[in-house]
C-alpha positions as a Markdown table, in Angstrom:
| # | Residue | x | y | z |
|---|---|---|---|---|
| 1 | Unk | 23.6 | -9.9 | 6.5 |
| 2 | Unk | 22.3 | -12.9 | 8.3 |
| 3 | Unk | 18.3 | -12.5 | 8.0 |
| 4 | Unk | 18.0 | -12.9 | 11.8 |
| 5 | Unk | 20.1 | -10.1 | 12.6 |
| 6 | Unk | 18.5 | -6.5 | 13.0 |
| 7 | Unk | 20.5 | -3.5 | 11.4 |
| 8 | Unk | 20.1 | 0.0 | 10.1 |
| 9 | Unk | 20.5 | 0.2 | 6.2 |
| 10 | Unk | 19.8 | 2.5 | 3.3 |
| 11 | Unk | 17.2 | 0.9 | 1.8 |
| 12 | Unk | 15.6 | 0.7 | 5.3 |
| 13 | Unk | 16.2 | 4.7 | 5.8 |
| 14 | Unk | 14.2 | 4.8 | 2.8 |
| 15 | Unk | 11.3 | 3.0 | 3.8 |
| 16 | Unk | 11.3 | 5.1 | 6.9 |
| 17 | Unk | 11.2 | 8.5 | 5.5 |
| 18 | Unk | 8.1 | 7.8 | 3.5 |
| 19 | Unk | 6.1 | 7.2 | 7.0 |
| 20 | Unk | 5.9 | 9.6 | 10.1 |
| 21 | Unk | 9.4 | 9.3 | 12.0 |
| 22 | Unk | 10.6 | 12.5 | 12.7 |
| 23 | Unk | 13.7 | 14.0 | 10.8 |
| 24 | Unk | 15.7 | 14.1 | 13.5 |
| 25 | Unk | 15.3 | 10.4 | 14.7 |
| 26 | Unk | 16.1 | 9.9 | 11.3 |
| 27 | Unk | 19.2 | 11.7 | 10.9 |
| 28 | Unk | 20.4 | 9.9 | 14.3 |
| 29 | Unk | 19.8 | 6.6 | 12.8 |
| 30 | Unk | 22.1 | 7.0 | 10.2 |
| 31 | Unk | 24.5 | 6.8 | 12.6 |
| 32 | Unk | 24.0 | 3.4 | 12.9 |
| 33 | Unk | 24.2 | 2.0 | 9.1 |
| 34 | Unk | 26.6 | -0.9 | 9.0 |
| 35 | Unk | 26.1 | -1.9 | 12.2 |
| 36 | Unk | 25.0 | -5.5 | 13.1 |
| 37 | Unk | 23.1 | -5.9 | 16.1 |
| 38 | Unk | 22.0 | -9.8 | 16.8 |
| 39 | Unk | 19.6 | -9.8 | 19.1 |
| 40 | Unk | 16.4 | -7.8 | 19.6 |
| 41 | Unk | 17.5 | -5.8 | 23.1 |
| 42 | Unk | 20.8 | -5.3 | 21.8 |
| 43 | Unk | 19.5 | -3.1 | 19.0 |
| 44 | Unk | 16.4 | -1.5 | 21.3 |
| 45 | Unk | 19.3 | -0.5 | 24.0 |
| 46 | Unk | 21.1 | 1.4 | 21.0 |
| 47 | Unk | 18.0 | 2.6 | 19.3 |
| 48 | Unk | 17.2 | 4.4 | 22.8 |
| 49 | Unk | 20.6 | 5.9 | 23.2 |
| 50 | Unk | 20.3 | 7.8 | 20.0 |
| 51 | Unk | 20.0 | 11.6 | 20.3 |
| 52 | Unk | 17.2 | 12.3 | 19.7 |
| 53 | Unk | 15.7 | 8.8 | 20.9 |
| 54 | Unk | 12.5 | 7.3 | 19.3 |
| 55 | Unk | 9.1 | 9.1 | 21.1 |
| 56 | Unk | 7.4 | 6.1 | 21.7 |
| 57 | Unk | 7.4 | 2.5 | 22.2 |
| 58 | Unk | 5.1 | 2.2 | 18.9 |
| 59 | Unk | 8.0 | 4.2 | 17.1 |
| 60 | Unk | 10.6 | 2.3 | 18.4 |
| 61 | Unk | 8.9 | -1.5 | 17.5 |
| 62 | Unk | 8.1 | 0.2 | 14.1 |
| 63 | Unk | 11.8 | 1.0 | 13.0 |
| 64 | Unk | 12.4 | -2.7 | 14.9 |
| 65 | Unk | 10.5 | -4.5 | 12.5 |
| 66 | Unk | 12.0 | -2.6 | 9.9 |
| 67 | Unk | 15.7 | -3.4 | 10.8 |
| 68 | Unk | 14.4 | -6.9 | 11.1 |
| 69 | Unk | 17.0 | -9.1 | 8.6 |
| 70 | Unk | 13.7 | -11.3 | 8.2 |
| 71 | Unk | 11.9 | -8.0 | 6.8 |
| 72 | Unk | 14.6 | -6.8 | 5.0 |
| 73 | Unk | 14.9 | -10.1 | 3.0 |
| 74 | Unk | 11.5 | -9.9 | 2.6 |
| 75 | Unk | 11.4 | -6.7 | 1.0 |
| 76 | Unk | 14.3 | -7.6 | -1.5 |
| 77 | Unk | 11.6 | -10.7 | -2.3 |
| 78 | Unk | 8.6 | -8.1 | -3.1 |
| 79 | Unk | 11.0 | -6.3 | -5.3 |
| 80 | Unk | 11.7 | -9.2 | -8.0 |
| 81 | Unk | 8.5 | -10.7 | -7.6 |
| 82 | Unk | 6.8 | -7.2 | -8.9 |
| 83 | Unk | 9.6 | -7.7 | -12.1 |
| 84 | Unk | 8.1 | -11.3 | -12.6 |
| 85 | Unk | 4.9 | -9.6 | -12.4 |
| 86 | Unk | 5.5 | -6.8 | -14.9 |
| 87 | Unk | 7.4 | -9.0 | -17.3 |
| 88 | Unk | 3.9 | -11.2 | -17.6 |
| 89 | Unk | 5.7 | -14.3 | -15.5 |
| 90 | Unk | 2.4 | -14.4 | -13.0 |
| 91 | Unk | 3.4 | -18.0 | -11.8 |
| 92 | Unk | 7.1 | -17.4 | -10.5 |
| 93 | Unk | 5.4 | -13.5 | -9.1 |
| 94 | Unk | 3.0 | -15.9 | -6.8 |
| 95 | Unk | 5.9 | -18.5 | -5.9 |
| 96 | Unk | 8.3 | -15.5 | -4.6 |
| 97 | Unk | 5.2 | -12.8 | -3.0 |
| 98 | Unk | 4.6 | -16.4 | -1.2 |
| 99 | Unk | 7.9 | -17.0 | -0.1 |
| 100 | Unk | 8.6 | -13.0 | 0.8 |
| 101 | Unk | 5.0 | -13.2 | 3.0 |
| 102 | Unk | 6.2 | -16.5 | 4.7 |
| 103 | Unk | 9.5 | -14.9 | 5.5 |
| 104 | Unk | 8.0 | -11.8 | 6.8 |
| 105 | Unk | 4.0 | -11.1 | 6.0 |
| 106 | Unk | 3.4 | -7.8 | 4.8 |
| 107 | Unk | 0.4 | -5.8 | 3.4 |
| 108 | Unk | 2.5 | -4.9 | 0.3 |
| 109 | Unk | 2.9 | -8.5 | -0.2 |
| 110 | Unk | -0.6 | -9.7 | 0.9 |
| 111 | Unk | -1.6 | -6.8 | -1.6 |
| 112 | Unk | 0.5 | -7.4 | -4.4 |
| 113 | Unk | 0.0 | -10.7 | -4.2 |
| 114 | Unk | -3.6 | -10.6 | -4.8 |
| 115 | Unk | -3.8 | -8.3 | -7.4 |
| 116 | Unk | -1.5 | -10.9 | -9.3 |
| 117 | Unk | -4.1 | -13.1 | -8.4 |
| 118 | Unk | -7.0 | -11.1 | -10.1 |
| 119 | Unk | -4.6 | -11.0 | -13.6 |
| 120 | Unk | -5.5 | -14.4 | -13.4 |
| 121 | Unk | -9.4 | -13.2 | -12.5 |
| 122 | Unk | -9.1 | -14.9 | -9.7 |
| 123 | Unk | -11.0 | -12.5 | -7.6 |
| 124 | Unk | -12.1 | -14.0 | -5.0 |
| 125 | Unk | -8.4 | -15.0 | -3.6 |
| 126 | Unk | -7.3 | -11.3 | -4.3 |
| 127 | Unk | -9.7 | -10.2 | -2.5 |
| 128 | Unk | -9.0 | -12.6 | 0.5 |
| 129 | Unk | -5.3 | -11.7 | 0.0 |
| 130 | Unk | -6.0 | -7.7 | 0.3 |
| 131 | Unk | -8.1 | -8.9 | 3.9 |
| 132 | Unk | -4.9 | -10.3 | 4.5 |
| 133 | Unk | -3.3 | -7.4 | 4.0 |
| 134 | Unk | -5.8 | -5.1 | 6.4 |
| 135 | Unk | -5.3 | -7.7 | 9.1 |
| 136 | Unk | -1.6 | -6.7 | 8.8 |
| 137 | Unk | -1.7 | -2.7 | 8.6 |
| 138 | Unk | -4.9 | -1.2 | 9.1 |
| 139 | Unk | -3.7 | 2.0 | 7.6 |
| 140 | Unk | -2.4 | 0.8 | 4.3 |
| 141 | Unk | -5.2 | 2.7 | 2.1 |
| 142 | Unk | -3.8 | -0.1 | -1.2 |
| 143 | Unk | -6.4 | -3.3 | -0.5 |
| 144 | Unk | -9.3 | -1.2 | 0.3 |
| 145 | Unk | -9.0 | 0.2 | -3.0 |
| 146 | Unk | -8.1 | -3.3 | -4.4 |
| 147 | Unk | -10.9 | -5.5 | -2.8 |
| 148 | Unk | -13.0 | -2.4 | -4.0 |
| 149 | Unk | -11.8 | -2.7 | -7.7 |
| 150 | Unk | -12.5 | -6.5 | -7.7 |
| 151 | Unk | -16.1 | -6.2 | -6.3 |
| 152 | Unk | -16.9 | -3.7 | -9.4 |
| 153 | Unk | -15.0 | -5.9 | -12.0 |
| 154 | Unk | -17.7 | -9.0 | -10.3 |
| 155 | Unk | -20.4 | -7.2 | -10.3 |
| 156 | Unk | -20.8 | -6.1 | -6.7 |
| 157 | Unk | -20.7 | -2.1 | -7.4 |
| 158 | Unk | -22.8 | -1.4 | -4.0 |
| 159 | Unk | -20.6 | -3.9 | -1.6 |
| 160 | Unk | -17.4 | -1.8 | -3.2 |
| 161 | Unk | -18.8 | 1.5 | -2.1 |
| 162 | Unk | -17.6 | 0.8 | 1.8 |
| 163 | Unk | -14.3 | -0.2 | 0.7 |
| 164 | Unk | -13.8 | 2.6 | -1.5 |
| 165 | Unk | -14.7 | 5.4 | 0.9 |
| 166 | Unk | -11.9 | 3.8 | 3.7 |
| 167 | Unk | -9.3 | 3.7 | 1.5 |
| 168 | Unk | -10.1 | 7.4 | 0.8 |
| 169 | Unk | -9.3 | 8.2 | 4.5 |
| 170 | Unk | -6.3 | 5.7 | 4.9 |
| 171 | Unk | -3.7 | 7.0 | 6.8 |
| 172 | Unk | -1.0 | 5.4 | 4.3 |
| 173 | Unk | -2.0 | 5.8 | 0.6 |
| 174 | Unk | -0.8 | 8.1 | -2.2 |
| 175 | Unk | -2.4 | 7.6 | -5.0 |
| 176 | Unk | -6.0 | 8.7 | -3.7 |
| 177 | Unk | -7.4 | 9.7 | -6.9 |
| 178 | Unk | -7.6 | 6.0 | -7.6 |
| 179 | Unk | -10.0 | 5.4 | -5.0 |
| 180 | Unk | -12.1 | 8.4 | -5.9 |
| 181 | Unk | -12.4 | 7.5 | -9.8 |
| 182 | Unk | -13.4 | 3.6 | -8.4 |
| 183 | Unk | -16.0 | 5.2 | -6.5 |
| 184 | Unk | -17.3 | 7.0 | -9.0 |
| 185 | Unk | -17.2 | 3.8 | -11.4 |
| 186 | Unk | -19.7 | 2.2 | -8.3 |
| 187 | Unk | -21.6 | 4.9 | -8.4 |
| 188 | Unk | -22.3 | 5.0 | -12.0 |
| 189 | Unk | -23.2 | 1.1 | -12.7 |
| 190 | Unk | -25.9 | 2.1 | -10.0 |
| 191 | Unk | -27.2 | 4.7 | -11.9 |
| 192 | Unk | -26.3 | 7.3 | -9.1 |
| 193 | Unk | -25.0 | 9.9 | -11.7 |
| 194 | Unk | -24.8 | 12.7 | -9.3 |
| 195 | Unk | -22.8 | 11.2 | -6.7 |
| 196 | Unk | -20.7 | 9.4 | -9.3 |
| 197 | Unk | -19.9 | 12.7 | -10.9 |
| 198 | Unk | -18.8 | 14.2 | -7.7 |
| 199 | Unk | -16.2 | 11.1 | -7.1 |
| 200 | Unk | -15.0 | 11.5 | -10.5 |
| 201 | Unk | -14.5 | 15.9 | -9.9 |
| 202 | Unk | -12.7 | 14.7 | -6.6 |
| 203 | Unk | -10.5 | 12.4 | -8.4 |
| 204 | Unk | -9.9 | 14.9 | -11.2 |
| 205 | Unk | -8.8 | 17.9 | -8.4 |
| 206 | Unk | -6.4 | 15.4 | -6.7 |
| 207 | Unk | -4.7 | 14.4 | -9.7 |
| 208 | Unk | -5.9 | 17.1 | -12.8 |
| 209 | Unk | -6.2 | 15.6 | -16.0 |
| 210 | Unk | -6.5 | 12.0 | -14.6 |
| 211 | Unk | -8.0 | 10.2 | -17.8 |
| 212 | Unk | -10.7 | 8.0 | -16.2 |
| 213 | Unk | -11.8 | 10.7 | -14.4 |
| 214 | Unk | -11.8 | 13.4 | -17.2 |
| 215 | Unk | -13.2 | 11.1 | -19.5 |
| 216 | Unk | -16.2 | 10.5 | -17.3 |
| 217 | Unk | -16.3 | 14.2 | -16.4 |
| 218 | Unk | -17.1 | 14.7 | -19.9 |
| 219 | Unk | -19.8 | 11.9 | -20.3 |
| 220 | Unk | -21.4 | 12.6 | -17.6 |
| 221 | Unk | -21.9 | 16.3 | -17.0 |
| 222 | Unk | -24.6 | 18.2 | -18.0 |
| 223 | Unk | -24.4 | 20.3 | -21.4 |
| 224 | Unk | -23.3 | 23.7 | -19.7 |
| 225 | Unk | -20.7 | 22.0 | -17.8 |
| 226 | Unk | -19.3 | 21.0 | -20.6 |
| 227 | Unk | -19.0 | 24.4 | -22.1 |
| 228 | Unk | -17.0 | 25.8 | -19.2 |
């Protein structure tokens, strides 16, 4: 597909049934895979004659930017640069989460590229990457936990604290246990046991058994606790 092109694909069906577009609109976009559309109102004049049609003009420029070819390429980019990542090859993961975030920015990008960035401990650009990121998508709960992470790893427990607590209320974040246990990890180089325990009992009843969490649990509750 020519990367300047807009069309409806699996892989972008995919990426729209993990947000908030209703099943129906979903169900009528499928009628559209393989399809080429080359030029923006071309595919908004289609994406309006669909039955049901999109509910809003934020809905509609949502699944535009997704059946971007730009985006879509972009996406394919994020997908062997996390490989690199994973198979240690940090230096080729920055050269393509660069060239997918040039093609199309994203806050997975952004994200992902900064936390290569802090396998490097280079903090202070993963935490300017995961800014990035916000700037992007406000609602992607990821760099707040990140630039949280990083400012406990440097030191900063207290300045974490803020960034911790939003991206336990991001609209767009699974793993919020990770958050929780971060918040308790703040908490605890401050010496505020209590409210570090609390964080870690949050992030234990989101995800029971998490390891961090029940580890600290254990270390930090008072002898009766323990016994129950």
């Amino acid at each position: 597909m020519d990367k300047d092109r807009f069309s409806v694909t699996p892989d972008l069906l995919r990426v729209l049934r993990r947000g908030k577009i209703a099943t129906g609109l979903l169900d009528a976009l499928e009628t559209l895979v393989g399809q080429e559309f080359e030029r923006e109102e071309d595919f908004l004049r289609a994406l309006y004659r669909l039955n049901p049609p999109p509910q809003s003009d934020a809905e509609a420029a949502h699944i535009l930017r997704t059946a971007d070819g730009r985006f879509q390429e972009a996406l394919a980019l994020l997908t062997v640069a996390y490989r690199q990542q994973t198979l240690g090859h940090l230096e080729e993961a920055i050269r393509l989460y660069r060239r997918s975030i040039a093609l199309f920015p994203t806050a997975e990008g952004h994200t992902f590229l900064g936390w290569t960035y802090s396998f490097q401990n280079r903090y202070d650009e993963a935490v300017a990457e995961c800014q990035k990121a916000i700037e992007v998508d406000p609602d992607f709960g990821n760099p707040y936990n990140d630039i949280g992470s990083y400012l406990i790893v440097m030191g900063r427990p207290r300045e974490a604290i803020p960034w911790l607590e939003r991206a336990t209320q991001a609209k767009r974040y699974d793993p919020r246990h990770y958050p929780w246990a971060n918040l308790g990890r703040a908490h605890e180089m401050l010496a505020e046991v209590d409210q570090a325990l609390v964080c870690y009992l949050k992030a234990d009843e989101i995800e029971p058994g998490y390891p961090p969490a029940r580890e600290a649990i254990e270390r930090l509750s008072p002898p009766p606790e323990r016994m129950n």
